[in-house]
N, C-alpha and C positions, 0 to 999 in steps of 0.2 A: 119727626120719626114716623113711620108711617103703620100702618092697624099691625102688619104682620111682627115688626120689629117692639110690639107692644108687652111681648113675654121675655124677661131677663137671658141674656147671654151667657154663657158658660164664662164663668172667670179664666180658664186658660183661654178663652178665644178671645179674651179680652189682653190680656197680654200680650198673646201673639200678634194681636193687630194692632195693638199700639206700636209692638217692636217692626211691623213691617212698615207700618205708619215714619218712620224714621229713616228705615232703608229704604224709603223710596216703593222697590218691589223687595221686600226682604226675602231671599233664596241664597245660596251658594251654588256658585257654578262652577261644573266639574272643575278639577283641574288641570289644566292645556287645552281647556274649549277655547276656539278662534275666536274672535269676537268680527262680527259684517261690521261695516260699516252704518254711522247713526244712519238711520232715515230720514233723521230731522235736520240733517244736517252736520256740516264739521263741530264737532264739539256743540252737540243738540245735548240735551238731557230729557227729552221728554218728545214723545210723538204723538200728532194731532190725528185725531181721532173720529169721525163723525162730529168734530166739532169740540170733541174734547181732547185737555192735554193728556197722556199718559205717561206717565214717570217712567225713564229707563236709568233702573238703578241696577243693584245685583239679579241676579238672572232670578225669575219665578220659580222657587220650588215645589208650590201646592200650590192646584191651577183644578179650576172646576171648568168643561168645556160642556159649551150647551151648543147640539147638533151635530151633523157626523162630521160635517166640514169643518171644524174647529178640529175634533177629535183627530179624526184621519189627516192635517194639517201637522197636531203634532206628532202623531204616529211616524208621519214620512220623515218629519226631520230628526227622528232619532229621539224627541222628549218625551215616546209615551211613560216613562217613571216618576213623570213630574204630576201624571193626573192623580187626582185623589179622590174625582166623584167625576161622572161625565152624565149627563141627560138629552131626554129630548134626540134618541137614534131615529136617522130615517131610512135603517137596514144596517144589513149586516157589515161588518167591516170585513176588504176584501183581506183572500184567505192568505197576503204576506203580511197582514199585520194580525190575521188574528189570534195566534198566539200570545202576544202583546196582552192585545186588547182582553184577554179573558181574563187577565188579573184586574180589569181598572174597574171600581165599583161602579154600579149602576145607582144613580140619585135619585132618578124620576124619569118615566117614560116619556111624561111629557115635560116642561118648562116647569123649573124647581121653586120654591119659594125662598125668598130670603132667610128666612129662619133656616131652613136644610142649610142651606147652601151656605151658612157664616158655621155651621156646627162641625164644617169642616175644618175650619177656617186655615181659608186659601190666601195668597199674596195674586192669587188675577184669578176671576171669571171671564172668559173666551167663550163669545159668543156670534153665532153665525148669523143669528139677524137681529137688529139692533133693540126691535120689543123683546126680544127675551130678557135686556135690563132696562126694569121697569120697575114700580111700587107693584102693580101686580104681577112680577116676574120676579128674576131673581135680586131684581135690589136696583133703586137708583144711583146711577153710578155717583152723582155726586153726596150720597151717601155714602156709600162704599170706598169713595177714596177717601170719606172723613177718619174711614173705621181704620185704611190702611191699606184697602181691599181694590185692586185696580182693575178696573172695565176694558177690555177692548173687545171689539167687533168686525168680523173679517168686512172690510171695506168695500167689497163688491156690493155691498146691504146697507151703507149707510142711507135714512133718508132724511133726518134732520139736518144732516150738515154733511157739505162734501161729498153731497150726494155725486156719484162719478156719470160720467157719462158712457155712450156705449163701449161695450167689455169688449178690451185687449188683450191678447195673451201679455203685455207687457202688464196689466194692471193686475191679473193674475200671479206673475212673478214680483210682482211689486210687493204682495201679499207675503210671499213666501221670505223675501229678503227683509223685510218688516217684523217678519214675526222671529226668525232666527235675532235680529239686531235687539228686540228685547229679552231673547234668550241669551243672550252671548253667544248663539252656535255660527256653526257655519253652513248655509244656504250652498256653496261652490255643489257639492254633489246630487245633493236636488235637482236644483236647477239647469244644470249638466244634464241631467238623466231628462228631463222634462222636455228642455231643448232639444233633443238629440230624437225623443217622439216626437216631437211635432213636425221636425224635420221630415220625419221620416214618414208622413200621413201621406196617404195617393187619394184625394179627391174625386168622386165621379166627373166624367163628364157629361155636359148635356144641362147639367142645373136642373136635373128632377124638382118638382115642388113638395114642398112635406110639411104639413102641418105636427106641429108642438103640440101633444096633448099631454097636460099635466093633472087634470084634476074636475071635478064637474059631471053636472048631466046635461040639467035643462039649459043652463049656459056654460060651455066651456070654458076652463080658466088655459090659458094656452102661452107657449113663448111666443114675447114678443119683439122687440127690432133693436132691445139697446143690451140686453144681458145675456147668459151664459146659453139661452138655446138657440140665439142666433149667431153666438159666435161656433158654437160646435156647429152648425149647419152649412154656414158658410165655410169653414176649415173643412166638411167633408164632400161640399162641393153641390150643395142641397140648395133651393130655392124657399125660402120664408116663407110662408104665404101671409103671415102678417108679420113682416118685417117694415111696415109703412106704419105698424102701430107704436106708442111710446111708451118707455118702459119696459122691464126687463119679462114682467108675463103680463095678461088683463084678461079679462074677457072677453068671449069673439061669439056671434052668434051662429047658430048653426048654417042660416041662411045664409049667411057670408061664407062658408067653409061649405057650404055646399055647391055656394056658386063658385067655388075657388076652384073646388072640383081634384084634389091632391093627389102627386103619385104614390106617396109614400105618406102613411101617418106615425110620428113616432110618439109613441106609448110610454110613459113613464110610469116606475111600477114600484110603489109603495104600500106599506100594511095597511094603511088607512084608504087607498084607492090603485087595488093590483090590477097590474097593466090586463090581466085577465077577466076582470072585472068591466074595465075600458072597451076591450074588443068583443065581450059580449053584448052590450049595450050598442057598440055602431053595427054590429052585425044584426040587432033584433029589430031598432026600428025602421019600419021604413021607409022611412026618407036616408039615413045616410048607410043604410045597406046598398043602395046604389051607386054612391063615392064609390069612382073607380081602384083608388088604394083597397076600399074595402073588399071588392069584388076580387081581386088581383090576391089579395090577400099580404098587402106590402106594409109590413108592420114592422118597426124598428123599435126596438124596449129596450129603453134606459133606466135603470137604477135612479131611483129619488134622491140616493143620494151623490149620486154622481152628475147630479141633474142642472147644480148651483157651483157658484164659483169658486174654484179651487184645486187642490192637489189632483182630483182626479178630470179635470176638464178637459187636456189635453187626451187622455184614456177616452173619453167620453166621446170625442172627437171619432178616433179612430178607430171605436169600433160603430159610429154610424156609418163611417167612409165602407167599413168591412162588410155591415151586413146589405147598406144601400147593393153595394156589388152582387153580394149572395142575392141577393132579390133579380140582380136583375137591371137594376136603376139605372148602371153606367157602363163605360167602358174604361179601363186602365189606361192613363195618359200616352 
């Protein structure tokens, strides 16, 4: 057991996790929800996970999501009444869910601890990147499935195991059908709806370059050539400039980004590093006050958390196609 799981359990959450310990994911799911097809396979019962099994039993009724891409994942498919605590926001939820979302309690601003997170007690913790189930996070999973308590991690994140390779929009909807197939719901309208944007993206042409700026001063942390900011760049028609690097973001030095020389920089913009924050920093020093995007003033700001893989990527996508254009960047196919 680990330091935090050191102070006694509430006797109903002890019950309850024996009983969901039993059901597999012990929940009821509505009744006349479709059921997707297993993930795992014809007549699977359990889906592999970053390397771990997860039980698909009765649909999850109390589900703790850690980050917005968990949250806003069930939001879209219709399960925000199954959250009982959500943590770790990285912005606001957009304004068709947040209606929703203003009932669903807040845990922890940041990454909740085990002891919160079992005093709910949940049948899944849904977490968007895989340290967030951890001894020092919200719980070892293979703890957690001892309790009853079932882990899953949106899969664009895995790094232990399965870790994926460079992001697909099929790996993206693989996510979405995965996760309804442990809900029992049905993905068809989602995914319909997801399709039918992506479809409908107009690409710049020309292949402007745009550096990914996520976070950082003295070295930037930045997208890089296998995860979710290269595929929104490449789907809006935009040139990486470190898309030769491995890994979904890393480090780039400014030197290399200044010899890239970019026409476009896009900004991501979180409470912990606002995209406003970002553009006053390349505007003051200088050295990349003279980066031509800076000069030009060709700033594209994405939301943190539209930033990572998921419900909103395809959105994520198409309003860099949109504002590349408003800038300037391309022309219409």
């Amino acid at each position: 057991m680990s330091r935090i799981r050191s102070r006694a359990i509430p006797a109903l959450a002890l019950v309850s996790l024996a009983a969901a310990a039993l059901a597999g994911c012990a929940a009821v799911t509505a009744p006349g929800s479709p059921a997707s097809p297993a993930a795992g396979g014809a007549g699977a019962d359990t889906i592999r996970n970053c390397g771990v099994e997860v039980p698909i039993g009765r649909a999850p009724e109390r589900v703790v999501t850690i980050k917005s891409t968990s949250t806003e994942m069930l939001l879209a498919l219709g399960l925000g009444d199954r959250i009982v605590g959500s943590a770790f926001a990285d912005g606001p939820v957009p304004e068709r869910w947040a209606a929703e979302a203003a009932d669903i309690p807040v845990l922890s601003e940041q990454v909740p601890g085990e002891e919160a997170v079992l005093e709910l007690e949940p049948d899944l913790v849904y977490a968007g990147w895989e340290s967030n189930l951890g001894a020092e996070g919200a719980g070892d999973r293979a703890e957690l499935q001892a309790l009853g308590v079932a882990g899953y991690v949106s899969p664009a994140a895995c790094r232990s195991a399965d870790v994926p390779g460079p992001l697909g929009f099929e790996e993206v909807f693989r996510e979405i059908e995965e996760v309804a197939t442990i809900f029992h719901a049905d993905a068809e309208p989602l995914l319909a709806e997801q399709r039918a944007e992506l479809a409908g993206i107009e690409p710049v042409e020309g292949a402007p370059t745009a550096l990914w700026y996520s976070s950082g001063g003295d070295t930037p942390y930045v997208g890089a050539g296998e995860g979710a900011p290269q595929l929104v760049l490449e789907t809006a028609g935009l040139e990486n400039i470190a898309s030769d690097v491995e890994g979904a973001w890393a480090s780039l030095g400014w030197e290399s980004i200044i010899a890239a020389d970019p026409d476009a920089i896009v900004v991501v913009d979180a409470s912990w590093s606002t995209a406003a924050s970002k553009i006053a920093k390349l505007e003051a020093d200088p050295a990349t006050r003279e980066l031509s995007a800076v000069r030009a003033g060709n700033y594209i700001v994405v939301p943190f958390a539209a930033s990572e893989a998921g419900v909103r990527t395809v959105e994520a996508a198409a309003s860099v196609a949109e504002q590349s254009r408003e800038l300037g960047l391309g022309r219409r196919p």
